[in-house]
C-alpha positions in Angstrom: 177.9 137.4 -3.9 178.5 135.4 -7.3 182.3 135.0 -6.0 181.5 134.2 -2.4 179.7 131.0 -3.9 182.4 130.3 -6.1 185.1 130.0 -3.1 182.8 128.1 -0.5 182.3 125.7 -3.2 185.9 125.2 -3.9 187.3 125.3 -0.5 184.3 122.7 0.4 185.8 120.4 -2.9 189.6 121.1 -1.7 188.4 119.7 2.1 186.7 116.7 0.3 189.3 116.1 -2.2 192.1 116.4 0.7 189.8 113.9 3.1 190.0 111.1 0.7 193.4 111.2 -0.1 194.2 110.7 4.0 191.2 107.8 4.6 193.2 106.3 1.1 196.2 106.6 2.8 195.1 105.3 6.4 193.0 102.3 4.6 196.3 101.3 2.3 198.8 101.8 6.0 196.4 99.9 7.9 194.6 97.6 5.6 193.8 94.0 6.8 194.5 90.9 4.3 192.2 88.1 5.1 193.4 84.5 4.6 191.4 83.4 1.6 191.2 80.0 3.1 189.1 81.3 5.8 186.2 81.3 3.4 187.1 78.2 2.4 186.8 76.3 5.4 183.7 78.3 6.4 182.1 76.6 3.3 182.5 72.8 4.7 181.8 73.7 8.3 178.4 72.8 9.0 177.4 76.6 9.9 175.3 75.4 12.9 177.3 78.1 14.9 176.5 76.3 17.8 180.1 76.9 20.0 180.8 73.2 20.7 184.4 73.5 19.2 184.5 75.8 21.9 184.8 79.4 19.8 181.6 81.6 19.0 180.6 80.8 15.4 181.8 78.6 12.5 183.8 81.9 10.9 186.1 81.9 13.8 186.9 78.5 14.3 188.0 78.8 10.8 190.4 81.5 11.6 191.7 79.5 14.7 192.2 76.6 12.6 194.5 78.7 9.8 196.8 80.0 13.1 197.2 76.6 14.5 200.2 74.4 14.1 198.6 71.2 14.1 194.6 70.1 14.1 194.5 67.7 16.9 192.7 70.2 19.9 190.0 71.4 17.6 187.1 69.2 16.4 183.5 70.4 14.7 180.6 67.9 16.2 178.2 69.0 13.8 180.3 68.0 11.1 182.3 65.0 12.8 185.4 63.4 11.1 184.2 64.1 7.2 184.8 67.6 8.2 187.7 67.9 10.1 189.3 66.1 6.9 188.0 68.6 4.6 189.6 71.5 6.6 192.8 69.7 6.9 192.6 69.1 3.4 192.5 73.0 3.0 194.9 73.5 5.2 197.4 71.2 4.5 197.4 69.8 7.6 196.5 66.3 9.2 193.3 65.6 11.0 193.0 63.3 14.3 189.6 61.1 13.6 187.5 61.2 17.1 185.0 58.8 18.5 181.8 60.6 18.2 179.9 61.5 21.1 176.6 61.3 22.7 175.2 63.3 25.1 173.3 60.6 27.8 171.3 61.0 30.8 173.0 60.0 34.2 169.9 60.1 36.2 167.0 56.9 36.6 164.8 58.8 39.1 161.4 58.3 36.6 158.2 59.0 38.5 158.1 55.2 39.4 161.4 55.3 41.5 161.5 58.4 43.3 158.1 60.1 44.8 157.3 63.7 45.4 157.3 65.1 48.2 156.6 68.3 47.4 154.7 70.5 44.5 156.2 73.3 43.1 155.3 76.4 42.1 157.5 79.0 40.4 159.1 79.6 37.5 159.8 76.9 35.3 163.2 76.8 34.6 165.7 74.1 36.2 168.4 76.5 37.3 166.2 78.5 39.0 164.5 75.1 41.0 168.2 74.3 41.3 168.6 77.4 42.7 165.9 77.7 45.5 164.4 75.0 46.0 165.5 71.1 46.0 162.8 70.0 44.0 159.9 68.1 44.1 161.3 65.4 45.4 164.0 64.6 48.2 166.8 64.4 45.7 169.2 66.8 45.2 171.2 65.7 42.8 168.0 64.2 40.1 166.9 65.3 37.1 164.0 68.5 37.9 162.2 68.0 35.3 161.5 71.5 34.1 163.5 71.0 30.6 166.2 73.7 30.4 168.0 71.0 28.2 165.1 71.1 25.5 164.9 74.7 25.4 169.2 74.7 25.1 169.3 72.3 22.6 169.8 74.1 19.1 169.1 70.9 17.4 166.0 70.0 18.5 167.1 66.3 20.0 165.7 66.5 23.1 162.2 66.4 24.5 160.7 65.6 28.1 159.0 62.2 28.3 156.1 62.9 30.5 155.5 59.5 31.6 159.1 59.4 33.3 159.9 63.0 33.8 163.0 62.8 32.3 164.6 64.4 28.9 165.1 61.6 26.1 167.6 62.2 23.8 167.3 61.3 19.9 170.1 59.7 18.8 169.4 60.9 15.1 169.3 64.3 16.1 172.3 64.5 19.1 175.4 66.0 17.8 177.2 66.2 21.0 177.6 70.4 20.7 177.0 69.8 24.5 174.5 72.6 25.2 172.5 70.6 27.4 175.4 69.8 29.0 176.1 73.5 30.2 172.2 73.9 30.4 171.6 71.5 33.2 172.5 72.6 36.7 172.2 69.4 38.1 175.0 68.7 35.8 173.6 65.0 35.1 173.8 65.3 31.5 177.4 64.3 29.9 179.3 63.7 26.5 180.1 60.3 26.3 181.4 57.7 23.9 178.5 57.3 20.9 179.9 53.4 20.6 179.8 50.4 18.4 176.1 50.6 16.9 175.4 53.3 19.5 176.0 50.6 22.0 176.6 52.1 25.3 176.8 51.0 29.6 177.0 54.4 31.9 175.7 54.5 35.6 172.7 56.5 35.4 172.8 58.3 38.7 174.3 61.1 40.2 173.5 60.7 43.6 176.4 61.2 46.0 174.5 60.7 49.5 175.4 57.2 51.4 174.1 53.6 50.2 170.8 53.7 52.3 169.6 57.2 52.2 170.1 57.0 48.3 168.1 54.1 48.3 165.5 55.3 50.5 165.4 58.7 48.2 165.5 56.7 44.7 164.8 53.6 43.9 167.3 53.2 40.9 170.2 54.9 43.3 173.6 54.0 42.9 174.3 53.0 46.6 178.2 52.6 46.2 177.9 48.4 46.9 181.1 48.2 45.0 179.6 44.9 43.2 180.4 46.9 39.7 184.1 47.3 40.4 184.4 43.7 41.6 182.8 42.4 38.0 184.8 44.6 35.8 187.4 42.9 34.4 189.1 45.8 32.8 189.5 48.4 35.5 186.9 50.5 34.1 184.6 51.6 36.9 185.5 53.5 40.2 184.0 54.6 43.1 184.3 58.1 44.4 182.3 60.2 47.1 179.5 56.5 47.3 179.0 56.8 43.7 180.1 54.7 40.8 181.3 55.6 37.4 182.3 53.4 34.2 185.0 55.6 32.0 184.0 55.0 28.7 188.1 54.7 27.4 188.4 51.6 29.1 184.6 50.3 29.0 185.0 47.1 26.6 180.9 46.5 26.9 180.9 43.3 28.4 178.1 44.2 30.1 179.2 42.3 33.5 178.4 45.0 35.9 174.8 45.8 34.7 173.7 41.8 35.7 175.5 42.2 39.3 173.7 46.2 40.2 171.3 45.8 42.8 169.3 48.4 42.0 169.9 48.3 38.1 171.5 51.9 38.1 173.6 50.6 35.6 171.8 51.2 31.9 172.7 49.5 28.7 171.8 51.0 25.3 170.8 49.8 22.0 172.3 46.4 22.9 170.1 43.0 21.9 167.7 41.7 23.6 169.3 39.3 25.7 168.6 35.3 25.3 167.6 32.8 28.3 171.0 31.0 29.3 170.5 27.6 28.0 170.0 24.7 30.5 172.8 22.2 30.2 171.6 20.2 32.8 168.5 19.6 31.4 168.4 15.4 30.7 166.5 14.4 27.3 163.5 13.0 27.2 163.5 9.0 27.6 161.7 7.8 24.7 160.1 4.2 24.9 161.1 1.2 23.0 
């Protein structure tokens, strides 16, 4: 009995002692050396995890950032151009500065502009309005309302402005990671140029629908008049499928095709308050002798 023990015990150690010496032997064959540097990076990445660089979490942009020749595809929002210089740094590599970015809303169809027509009731999500149903008002290509942008945003830097109906973004709290962006599925929210002082011009429409039925929909419509392209004098603003848009590359901010838009669908932010032209014309007053 006494010597049965005794060899189940030892054939049970042999087995153990034999199982480790393979899993040492598989773990030393197939072990994996990670690139210190990957912590490294990890460190002065913001950590927001967010996937605007376009890869799942902050850990493996770090690892795409070791494999790559050359920094200037990949760019952290959250952490802007201070970052991207302290991972080159690491790396040894050089990084491209960037304009930062601001996510803006291209749609002007506040309650004021554009009416219901309709109530509806379901569930509140945009994509699912977008979906089934054109919304509550007669255009399908405006802002629904329902917010899918403020639930998206990881940042908290958007909220619904009940007296318009439409999101307002903060610009303290935007850091472009574009997840409104993908959120929307009216696709009327877009990255664009932050500019000098956060000074920006966009067209803030999206309808494609001819001059007059846009106008009759939305007050604030683009209607395609063309009157934009003719003030521009740098080339920056086409018109494609009756709708305008300014590309922000060749914008210089003069500001020339917000004072000719008929229906002011073309918004300017964060500029001064602009000051009465004087009067030249104006003859002095005749004093008397």
């Amino acid at each position: 009995m006494n010597s049965t023990i005794l060899y189940s015990i030892l054939l049970l150690t042999s087995i153990g002692i034999l199982s480790a010496v393979v899993l040492y032997f598989i773990a030393k064959k197939f072990k994996v050396v990670e690139d210190p540097r990957i912590d490294e990076i990890e460190k002065v990445l913001p950590g927001a995890n967010c996937g605007a660089c376009g890869y799942p979490g902050c850990r493996n942009f770090a690892e795409i950032c070791i494999k790559a020749d050359d920094l200037s595809s990949f760019y952290c929002a959250v952490g802007g151009n201070e970052c991207m210089a302290a991972v080159a740094k690491i790396l040894g590599k050089e990084a491209v500065a960037k304009d930062p970015l601001m996510a803006v809303v291209r749609c002007g169809g506040a309650y004021a502009h554009r009416k219901k027509s309709t109530v509806y009731d379901g569930v509140r999500m945009c994509a699912v309005s977008h979906n089934f149903y054109i919304g509550e008002t007669d255009c399908a290509y405006g802002c629904l309302g329902l917010g899918d942008c403020v639930t998206a945003c990881p940042f908290g830097a958007i909220s619904m402005d009940p007296s318009t109906g439409l999101p307002v973004i903060s610009e303290e709290k935007c850091v472009a990671c574009g997840a409104c962006v993908t959120a929307c599925p009216r696709l009327i929210i877009e990255l664009r140029k932050k500019g000098p002082k956060g000074r920006r011009v966009f067209v803030s429409c999206m309808n494609k629908d001819k001059g007059a039925a846009a106008r009759k929909i939305c007050a604030a419509a683009c209607i395609a008049c063309g009157q934009c392209v003719k003030a521009c004098p740098f080339d920056a603003i086409k018109v494609e499928n009756f709708l305008a848009y300014i590309d922000f590359n060749k914008c210089k901010l003069c500001r020339k095709c917000v004072d000719v838009c008929p229906t002011g669908a073309i918004l300017e932010v964060n500029f001064p308050a602009r000051t009465e032209p004087k009067d030249d014309t104006a003859q002095p007053a005749k004093t008397e002798a």
